[in-house]
C-alpha positions in Angstrom: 52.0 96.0 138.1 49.3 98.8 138.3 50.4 101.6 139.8 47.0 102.9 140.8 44.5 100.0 142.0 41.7 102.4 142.4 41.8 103.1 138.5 38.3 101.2 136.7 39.6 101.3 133.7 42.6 99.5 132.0 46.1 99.4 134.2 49.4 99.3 133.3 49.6 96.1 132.4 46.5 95.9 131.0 44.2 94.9 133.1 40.5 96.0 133.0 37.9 96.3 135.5 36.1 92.8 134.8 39.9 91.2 135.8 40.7 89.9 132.6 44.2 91.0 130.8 43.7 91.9 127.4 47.8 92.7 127.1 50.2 89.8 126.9 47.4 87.1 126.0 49.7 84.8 124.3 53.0 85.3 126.2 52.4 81.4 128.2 52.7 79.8 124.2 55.8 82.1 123.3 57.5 80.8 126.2 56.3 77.3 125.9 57.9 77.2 122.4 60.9 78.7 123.5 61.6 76.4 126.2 60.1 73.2 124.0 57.0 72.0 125.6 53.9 71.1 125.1 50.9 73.0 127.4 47.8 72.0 126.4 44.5 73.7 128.0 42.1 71.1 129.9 39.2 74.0 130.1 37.9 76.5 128.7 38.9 78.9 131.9 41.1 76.6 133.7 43.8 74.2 133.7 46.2 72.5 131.4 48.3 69.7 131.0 52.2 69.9 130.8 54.4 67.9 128.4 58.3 67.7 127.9 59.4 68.5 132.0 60.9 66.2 134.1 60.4 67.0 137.6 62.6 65.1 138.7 65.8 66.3 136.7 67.2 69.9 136.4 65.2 72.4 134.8 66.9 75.2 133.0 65.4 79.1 133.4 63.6 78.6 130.7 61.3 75.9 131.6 60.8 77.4 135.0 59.8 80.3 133.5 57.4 78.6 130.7 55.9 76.4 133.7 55.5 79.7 135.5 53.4 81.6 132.6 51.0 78.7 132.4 50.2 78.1 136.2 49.5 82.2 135.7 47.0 81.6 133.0 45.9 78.7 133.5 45.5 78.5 137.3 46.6 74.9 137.7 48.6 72.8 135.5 48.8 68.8 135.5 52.2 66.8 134.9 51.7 63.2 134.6 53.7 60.1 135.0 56.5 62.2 137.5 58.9 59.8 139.6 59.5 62.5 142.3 60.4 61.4 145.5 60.4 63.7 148.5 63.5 65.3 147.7 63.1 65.9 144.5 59.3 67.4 145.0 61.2 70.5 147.4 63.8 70.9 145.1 61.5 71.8 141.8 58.9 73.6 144.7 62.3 76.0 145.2 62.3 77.2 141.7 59.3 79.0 142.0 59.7 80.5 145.7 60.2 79.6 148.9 58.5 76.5 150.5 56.6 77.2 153.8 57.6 74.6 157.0 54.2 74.1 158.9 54.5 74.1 162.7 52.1 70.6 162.8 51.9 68.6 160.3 49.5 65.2 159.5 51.4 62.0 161.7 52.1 60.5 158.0 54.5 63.8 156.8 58.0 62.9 156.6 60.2 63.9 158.8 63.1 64.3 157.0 61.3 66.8 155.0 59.8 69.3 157.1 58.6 71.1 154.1 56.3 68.2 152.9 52.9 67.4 154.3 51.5 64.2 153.8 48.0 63.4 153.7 46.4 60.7 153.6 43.0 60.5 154.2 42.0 57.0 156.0 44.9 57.7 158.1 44.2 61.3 159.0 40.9 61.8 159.6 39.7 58.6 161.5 39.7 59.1 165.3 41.1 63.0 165.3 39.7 64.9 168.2 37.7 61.8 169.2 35.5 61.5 166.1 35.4 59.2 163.5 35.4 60.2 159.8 32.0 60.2 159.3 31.3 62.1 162.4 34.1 64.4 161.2 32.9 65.4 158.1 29.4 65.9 158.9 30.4 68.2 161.3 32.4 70.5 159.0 30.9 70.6 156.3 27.7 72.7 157.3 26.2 73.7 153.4 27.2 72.2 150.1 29.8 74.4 149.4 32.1 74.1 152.3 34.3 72.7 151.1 35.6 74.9 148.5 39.0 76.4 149.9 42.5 77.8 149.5 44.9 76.5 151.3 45.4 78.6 154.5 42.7 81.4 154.0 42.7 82.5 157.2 45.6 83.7 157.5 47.0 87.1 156.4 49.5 85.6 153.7 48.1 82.5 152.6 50.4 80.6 150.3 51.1 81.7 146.9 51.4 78.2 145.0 50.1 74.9 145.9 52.4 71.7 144.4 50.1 67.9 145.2 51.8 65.0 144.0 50.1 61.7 144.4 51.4 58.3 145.2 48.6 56.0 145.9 45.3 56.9 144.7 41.9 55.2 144.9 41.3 52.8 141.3 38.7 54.8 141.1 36.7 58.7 142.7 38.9 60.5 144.5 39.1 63.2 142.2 40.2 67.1 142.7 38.6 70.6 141.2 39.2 74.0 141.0 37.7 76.8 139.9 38.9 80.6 138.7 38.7 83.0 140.9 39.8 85.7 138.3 37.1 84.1 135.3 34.4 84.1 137.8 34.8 87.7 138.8 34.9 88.6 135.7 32.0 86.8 134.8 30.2 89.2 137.5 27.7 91.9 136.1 29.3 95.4 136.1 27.2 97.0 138.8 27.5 93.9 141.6 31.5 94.0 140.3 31.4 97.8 141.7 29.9 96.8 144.7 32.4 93.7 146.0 35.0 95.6 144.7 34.9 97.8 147.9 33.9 94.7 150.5 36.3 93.2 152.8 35.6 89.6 154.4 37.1 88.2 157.6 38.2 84.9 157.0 38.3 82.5 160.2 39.3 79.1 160.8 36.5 76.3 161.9 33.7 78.4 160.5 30.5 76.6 160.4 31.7 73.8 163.1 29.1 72.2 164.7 30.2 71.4 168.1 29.3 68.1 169.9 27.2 68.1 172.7 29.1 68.2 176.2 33.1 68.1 175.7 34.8 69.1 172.3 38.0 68.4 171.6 38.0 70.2 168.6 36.5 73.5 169.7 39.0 73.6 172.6 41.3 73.3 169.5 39.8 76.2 168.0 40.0 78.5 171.2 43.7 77.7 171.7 44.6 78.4 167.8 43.0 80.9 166.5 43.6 81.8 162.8 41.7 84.9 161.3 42.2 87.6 159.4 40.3 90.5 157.0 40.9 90.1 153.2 39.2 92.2 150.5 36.5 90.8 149.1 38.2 90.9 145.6 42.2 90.7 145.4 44.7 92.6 142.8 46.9 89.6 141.8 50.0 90.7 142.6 51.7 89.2 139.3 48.7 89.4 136.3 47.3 92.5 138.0 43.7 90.3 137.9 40.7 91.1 140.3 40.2 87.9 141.7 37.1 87.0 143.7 38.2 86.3 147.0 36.0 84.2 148.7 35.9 80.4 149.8 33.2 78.1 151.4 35.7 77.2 154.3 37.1 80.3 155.9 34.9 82.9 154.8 32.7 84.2 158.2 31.0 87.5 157.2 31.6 90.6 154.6 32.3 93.3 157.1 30.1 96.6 157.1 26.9 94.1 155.8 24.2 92.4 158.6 24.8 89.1 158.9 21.6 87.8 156.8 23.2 90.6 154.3 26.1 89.2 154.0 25.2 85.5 154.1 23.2 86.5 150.7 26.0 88.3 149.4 28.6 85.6 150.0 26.1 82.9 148.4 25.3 84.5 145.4 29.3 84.7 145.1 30.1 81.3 145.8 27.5 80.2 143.2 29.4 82.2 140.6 32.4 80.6 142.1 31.4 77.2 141.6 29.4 77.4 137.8 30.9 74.4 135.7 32.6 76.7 133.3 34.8 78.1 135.7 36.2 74.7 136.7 38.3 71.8 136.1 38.5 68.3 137.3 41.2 65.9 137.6 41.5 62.5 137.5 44.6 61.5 140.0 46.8 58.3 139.0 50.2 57.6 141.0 52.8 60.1 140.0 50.3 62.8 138.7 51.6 66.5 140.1 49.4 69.9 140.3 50.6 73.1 140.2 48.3 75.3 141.4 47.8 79.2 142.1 46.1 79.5 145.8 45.6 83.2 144.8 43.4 82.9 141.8 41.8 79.3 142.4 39.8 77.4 145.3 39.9 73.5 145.1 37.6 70.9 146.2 39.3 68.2 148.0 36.9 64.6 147.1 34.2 63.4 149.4 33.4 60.4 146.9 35.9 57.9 148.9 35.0 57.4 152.8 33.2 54.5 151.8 35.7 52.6 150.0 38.4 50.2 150.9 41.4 52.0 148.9 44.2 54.5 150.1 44.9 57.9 149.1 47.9 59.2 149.9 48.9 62.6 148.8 52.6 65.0 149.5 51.5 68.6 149.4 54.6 71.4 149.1 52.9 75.0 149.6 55.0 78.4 148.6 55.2 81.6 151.0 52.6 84.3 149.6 51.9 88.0 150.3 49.6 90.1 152.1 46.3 90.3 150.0 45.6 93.9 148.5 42.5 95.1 147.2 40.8 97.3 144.6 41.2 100.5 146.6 45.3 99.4 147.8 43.9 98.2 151.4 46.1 95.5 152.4 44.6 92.3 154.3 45.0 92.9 158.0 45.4 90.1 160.8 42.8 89.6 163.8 44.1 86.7 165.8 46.8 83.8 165.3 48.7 85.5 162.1 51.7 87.5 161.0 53.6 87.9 157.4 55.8 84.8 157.3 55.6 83.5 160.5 53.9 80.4 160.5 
């Protein structure tokens, strides 16, 4: 890890100032070799597809470790064909950190299972806070990118890794992107890279909510459970060393220290860059498929191609305790309301 994060120029572990590593480029294939299996990249930035691990069965260090190196390079890694049941899904989650037990969970979550959150989406989102789906989604998704996210942005330590397994998915839509947060900073031009290196963001939950006229349930919601806290703008990954763009379309309210139009022209140029097509990956979900995902370096795009149809979708989600955000200049995130390091 770098020992100075104020440095511009290559860290110790050779990281430069556009967030690319230029030191230890091929170590996820050496350790894929060693531990015999097959990662093969889905995208040019982002993404790859696993072969040779059973989930479900025992996985020796070396595995762990190979699986580890890609989700690090990669951002999110796709296993295919898995027959994990709940069990199983926490118990290859452990080898990689500690899974986080949600307070609330979706009325579908196992109970058994504390650390598991189910969701599926006909069952979840008709008739919650009084509104149905349509209503429900019109209503929180205020611009086009809204609904680009990590998981748990608003708080102080949002989780490190993100593990989705799917058990019934649509014939057909339903389909899940991310993009590279690292790739798309990098991507930035040198002199706008200087200047969101030094931004932070507060990041708060319900931003962009429209409320209903008269009563809200929702917005009473809101008021009872706060979640915000201020992030940098850009992030030292605290395994590659990466600058990683930290911003989302779902949590992000306003770059501190900028007006409001300021900011709101600041944080859409970013998004932009966020979203470009060559920063992303899609995949195409069949029953059994697992991602592994990095919520520190990647925000995902949960499908809004199904509402209409007649299918199920029924997703398990196991998330991973993270750490407190630190930026360029060694400024850790800071909470405002409804957050503390690992207490959720």
């Amino acid at each position: 890890m770098a020992t100075d994060r104020t440095t511009q120029g290559t860290t110790a572990r050779g990281t430069t100032e556009q967030g690319t590593t230029d030191q230890g480029a091929t170590d996820w294939e050496t350790a894929a070799k060693a531990a015999g299996i097959s990662v093969t990249p889905a995208a040019g930035h982002i993404g790859a597809d696993i072969e040779g691990v059973d989930l479900a069965g025992p996985l020796d260090d070396a595995r762990v470790a190979a699986v580890r190196a890609a989700v690090l390079r990669w951002k999110v890694v796709f296993f295919r064909g898995q027959a994990l049941d709940h069990a199983g899904h926490v118990a290859f989650a452990r080898r990689f950190g500690e899974p986080v037990v949600l307070p609330r969970r979706g009325s579908a979550s196992p109970a058994a299972f504390p650390e598991v959150e189910t969701t599926a989406d006909r069952l979840e989102l008709g008739g919650r806070f009084g509104m149905e789906q349509e209503e429900w989604l019109a209503r929180r998704r205020h611009t086009l990118l809204r609904g680009w996210h990590c998981d748990h942005g608003a708080r102080v330590d949002p989780p490190a890794f993100t593990i989705l397994r799917a058990e019934t998915v649509p014939p057909y839509g339903g389909d899940t992107t991310w993009a590279n947060l690292a790739a798309a900073y990098a991507g930035l031009s040198a002199p706008v890279r200087r200047f969101v290196d030094g931004l932070r963001a507060e990041h708060r939950l319900g931003v962009g909510y429209q409320p209903r006229p008269g009563d809200d349930a929702y917005v009473r919601h809101l008021l009872e459970r706060q979640v915000a806290s201020v992030h940098p703008l850009v992030r030292v990954h605290p395994e590659t060393d990466e600058r990683v763009l930290f911003v989302n379309g779902y949590y992000v309210e306003q770059i501190t220290d900028l007006s409001r139009p300021e900011s709101r022209a600041v944080l859409d140029m970013l998004l932009e860059q966020v979203v470009r097509p060559e920063y992303t990956v899609r995949l195409r979900w069949q029953p059994g498929t697992v991602a592994f995902w990095d919520n520190r370096a990647t925000v995902h795009l949960a499908p809004a191609d199904t509402a209409h149809l007649d299918f199920p979708r029924t997703m398990h989600r196991v998330m991973l305790a993270g750490d407190v955000p630190v930026g360029v200049d060694g400024r850790p995130s800071e909470p405002v309301v409804g957050t503390a390091p690992g207490r959720w």
